[in-house]
C-alpha positions in Angstrom: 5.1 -2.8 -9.8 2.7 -5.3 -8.3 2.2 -8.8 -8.8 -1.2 -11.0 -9.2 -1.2 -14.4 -8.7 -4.6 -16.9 -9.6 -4.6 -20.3 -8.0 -7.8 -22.5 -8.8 -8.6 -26.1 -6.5 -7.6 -29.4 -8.0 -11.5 -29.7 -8.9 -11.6 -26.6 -10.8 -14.8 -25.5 -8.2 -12.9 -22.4 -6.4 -10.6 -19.9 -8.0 -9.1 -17.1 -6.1 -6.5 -14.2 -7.0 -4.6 -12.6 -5.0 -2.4 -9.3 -5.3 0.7 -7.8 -3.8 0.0 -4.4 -4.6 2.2 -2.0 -2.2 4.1 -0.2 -4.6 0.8 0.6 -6.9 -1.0 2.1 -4.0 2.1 4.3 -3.1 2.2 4.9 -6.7 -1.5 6.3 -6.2 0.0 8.3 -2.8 2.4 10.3 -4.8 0.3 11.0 -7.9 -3.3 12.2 -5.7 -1.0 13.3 -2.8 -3.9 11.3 -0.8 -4.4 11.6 3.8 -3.7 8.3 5.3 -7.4 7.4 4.8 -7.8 8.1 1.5 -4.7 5.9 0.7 -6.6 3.3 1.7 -9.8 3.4 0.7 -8.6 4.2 -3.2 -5.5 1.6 -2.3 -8.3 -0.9 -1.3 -10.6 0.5 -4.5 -7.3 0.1 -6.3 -6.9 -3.6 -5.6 -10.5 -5.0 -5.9 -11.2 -3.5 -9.2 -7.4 -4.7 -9.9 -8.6 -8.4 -9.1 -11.9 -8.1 -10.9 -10.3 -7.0 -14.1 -8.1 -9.4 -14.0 -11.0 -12.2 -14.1 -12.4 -10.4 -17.6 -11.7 -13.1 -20.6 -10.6 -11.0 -23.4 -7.5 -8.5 -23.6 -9.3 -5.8 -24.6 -11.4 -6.0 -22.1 -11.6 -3.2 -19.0 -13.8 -2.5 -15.9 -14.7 0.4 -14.2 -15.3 0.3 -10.6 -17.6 3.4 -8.9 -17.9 3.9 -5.1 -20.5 6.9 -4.2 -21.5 6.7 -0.7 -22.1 10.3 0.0 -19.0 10.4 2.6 -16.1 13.4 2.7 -14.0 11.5 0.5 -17.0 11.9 -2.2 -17.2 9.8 -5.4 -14.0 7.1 -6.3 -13.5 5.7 -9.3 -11.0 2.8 -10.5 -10.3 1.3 -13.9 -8.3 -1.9 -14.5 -7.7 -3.5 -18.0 -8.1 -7.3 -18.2 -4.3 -7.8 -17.0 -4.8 -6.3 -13.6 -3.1 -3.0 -14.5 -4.5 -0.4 -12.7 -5.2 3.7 -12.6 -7.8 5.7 -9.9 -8.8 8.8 -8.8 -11.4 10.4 -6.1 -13.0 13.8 -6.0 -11.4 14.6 -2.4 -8.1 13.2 -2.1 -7.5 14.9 1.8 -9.4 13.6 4.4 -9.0 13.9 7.9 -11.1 11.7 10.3 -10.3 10.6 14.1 -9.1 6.9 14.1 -11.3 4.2 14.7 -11.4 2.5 18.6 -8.9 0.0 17.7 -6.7 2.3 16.0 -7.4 1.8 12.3 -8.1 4.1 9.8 -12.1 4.4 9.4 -12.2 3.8 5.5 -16.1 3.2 6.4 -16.4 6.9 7.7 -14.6 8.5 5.0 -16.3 6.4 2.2 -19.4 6.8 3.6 -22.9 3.6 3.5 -25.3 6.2 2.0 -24.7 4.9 -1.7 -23.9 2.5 -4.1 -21.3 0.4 -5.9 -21.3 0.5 -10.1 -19.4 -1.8 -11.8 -18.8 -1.1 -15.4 -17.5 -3.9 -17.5 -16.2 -3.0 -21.3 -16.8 -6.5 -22.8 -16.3 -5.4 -26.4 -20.3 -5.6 -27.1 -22.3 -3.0 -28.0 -23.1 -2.3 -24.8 -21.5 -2.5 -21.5 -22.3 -4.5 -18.4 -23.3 -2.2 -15.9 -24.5 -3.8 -12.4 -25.4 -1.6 -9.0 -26.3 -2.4 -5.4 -26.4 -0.5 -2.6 -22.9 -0.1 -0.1 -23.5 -2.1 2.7 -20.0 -0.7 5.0 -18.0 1.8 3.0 -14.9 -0.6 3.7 -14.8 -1.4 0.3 -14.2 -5.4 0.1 -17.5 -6.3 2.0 -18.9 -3.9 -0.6 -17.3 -6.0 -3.6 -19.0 -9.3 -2.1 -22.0 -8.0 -1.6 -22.6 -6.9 -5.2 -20.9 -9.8 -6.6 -23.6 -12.1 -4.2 -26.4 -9.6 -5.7 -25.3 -8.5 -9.0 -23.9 -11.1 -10.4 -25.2 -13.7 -8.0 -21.6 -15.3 -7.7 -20.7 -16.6 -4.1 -17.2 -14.3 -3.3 -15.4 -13.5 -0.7 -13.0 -10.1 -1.2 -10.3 -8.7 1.1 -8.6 -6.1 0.4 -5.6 -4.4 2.9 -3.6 -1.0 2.8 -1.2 -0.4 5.8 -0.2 3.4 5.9 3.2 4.4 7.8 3.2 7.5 9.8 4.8 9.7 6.9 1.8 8.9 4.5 4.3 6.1 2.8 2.9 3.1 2.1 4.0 0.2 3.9 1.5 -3.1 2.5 -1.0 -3.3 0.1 -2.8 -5.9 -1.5 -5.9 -8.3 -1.0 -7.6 -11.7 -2.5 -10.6 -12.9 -4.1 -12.0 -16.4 -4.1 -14.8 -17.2 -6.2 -17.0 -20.3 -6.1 -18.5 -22.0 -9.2 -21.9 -23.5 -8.7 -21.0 -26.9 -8.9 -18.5 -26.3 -5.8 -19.3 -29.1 -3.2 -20.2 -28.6 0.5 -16.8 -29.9 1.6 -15.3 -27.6 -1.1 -17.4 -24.7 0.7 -16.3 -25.7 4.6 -12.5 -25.9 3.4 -12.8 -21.9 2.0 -14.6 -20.7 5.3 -12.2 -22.5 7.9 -9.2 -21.1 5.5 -11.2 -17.5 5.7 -11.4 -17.8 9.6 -8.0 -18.7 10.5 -6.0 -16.1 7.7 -5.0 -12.9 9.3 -5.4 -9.9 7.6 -4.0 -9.3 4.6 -1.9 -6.4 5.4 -0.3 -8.7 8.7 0.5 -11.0 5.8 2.1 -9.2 3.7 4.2 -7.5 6.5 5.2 -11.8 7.5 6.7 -11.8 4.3 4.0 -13.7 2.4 3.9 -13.1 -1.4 0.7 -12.7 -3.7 0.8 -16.8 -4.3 1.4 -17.5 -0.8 -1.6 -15.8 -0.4 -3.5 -17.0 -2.7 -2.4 -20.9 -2.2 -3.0 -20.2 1.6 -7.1 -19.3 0.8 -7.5 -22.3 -1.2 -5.4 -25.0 1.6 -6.7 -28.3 1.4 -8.0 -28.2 -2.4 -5.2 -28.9 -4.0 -4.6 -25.7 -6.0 -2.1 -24.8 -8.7 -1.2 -22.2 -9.9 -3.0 -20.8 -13.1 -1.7 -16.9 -13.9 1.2 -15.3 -12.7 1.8 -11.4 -13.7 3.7 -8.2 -13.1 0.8 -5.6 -13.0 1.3 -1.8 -12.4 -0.2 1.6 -11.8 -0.8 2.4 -15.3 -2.8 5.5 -17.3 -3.4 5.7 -21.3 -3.7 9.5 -21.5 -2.0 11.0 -24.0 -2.3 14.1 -25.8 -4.4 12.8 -29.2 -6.6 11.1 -26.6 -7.4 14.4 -25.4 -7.7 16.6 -28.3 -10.5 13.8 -29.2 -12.0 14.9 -25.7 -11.3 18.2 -26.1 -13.6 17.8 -30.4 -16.2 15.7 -28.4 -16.9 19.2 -26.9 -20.3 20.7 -28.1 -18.9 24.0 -30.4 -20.5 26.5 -27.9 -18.1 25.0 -25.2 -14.9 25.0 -27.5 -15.8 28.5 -29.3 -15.9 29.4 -25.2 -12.3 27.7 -25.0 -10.8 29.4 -28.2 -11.5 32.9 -26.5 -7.8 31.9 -24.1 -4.5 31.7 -25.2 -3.9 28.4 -23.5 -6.2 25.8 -22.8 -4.6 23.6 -20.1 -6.8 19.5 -19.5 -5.3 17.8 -17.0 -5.5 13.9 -16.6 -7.5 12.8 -13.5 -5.7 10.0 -13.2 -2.3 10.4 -13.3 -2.3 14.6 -13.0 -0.5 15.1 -16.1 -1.2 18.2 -18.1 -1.5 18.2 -22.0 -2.3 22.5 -23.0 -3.6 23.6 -26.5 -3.1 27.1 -27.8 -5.9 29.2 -28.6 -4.7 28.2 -32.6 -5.1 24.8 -31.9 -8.5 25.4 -30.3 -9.2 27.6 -33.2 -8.4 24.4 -35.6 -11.1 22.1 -33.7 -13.8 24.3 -34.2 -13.2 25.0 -37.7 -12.9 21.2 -38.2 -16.3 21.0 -36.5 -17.8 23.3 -38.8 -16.6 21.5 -42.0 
């Protein structure tokens, strides 16, 4: 499990959330049996979208994060809910790529800058929020405060961390977002940019034993914050085999009439890789429902 923890300034002008997310990302390791750079880029993926669903108002509400920018690791998708919890997936999860000069993993490189960011946000109305701009680095959380300066013309800043040990294991994983409201005051805005400059990483940290609130109190020092939310969030994916067959009837009857011609039709969840099969009878039974 992870934890996310929302502080906001005594003056209500700055918010920012912060997550301790190591075990989710290892979670996302084991399930897309991911390189060391593709741990982090969906790991990072993981956590920004994490933070941004996290902000949504109502509990059935969800966002859908999309990262296309036409490197190896091709197209990345997250989804949170509106408590944080979390699932992903990525259309190559093995990448191999030389180390950057200072010996990082070159997320940028593997993510590719020749594409765009989506954000999809399920608000319960009859239509969804959809915004777009253009990747400006690939690294993911300059790419989250870009769109949310564009898109949604919210001042942000976004840092997001995933520390890989030699094994592939995860060894940190998490990141912040602070968000200013338009009323924030100069003062408020030259506290949150001396805070930014002097933080290290967030994966150095999380390895000095600082927890999501530390975190989160430590980008907001010298405002006065409290504390507003404190949660348990987790990996988490709502497949499930009536789910599916719904997928499986949404199918146009020249596709399923196609399916019903094998004894087992296998779907398997991109999410969290589990496998739900239907025999050809079952198949059989869709179409016929179809046709009624």
């Amino acid at each position: 499990m992870g934890r996310i923890v929302r502080t906001i300034s005594a003056d209500a002008a700055v918010v920012c959330s912060a997550i301790e997310g190591t075990d989710i990302v290892g979670e996302i390791e084991r399930i897309h049996k991911t390189s060391a750079v593709v741990t982090a880029a969906l790991g990072r993926l993981a956590m920004g979208t994490s933070l941004i669903g996290f902000g949504l108002k109502d509990k059935d509400d969800s966002v859908t994060v999309r990262i296309n920018g036409s490197g190896p690791v091709g197209s990345l998708v997250a989804v949170s809910d509106s408590m944080g919890n979390v699932k992903c997936t990525c259309d190559e999860p093995v990448v191999e790529l030389p180390l950057k000069p200072n010996g990082k993993l070159d997320v940028g490189a593997a993510v590719g800058t020749n594409g765009t960011i989506t954000v999809v946000k399920d608000l319960g109305l009859k239509e969804p929020y959809v915004g777009q701009t253009e990747l400006i680095s690939g690294e993911i959380a300059e790419d989250i405060t870009n769109y949310f300066a564009v898109s949604e013309q919210t001042p942000t800043v976004c840092a997001l961390g995933v520390l890989v040990n030699p094994d592939l294991t995860v060894k940190a994983a998490g990141g912040f977002i602070i968000q200013l409201l338009p009323f924030a005051s100069d003062e408020c805005i030259d506290a949150i940019e001396k805070n930014i400059a002097a933080m290290s990483s967030v994966t150095k940290l999380l390895e000095d034993g600082m927890s999501a609130e530390d975190i989160a109190m430590l980008a907001l020092n010298g405002l006065d914050p409290n504390v507003l939310d404190d949660f348990e969030v987790n990996y988490h994916c709502g497949c499930s085999r009536e789910r599916t067959e719904r997928i499986l009837y949404s199918l146009g009857k020249k596709e399923l009439n196609e399916l019903s011609e094998d004894e087992i039709t296998e779907v398997k969840c991109h999410f969290c890789g589990k496998a739900y099969r239907f025999t050809r009878d079952e198949i059989v039974s869709l179409v016929e429902k179809k046709n009624s």
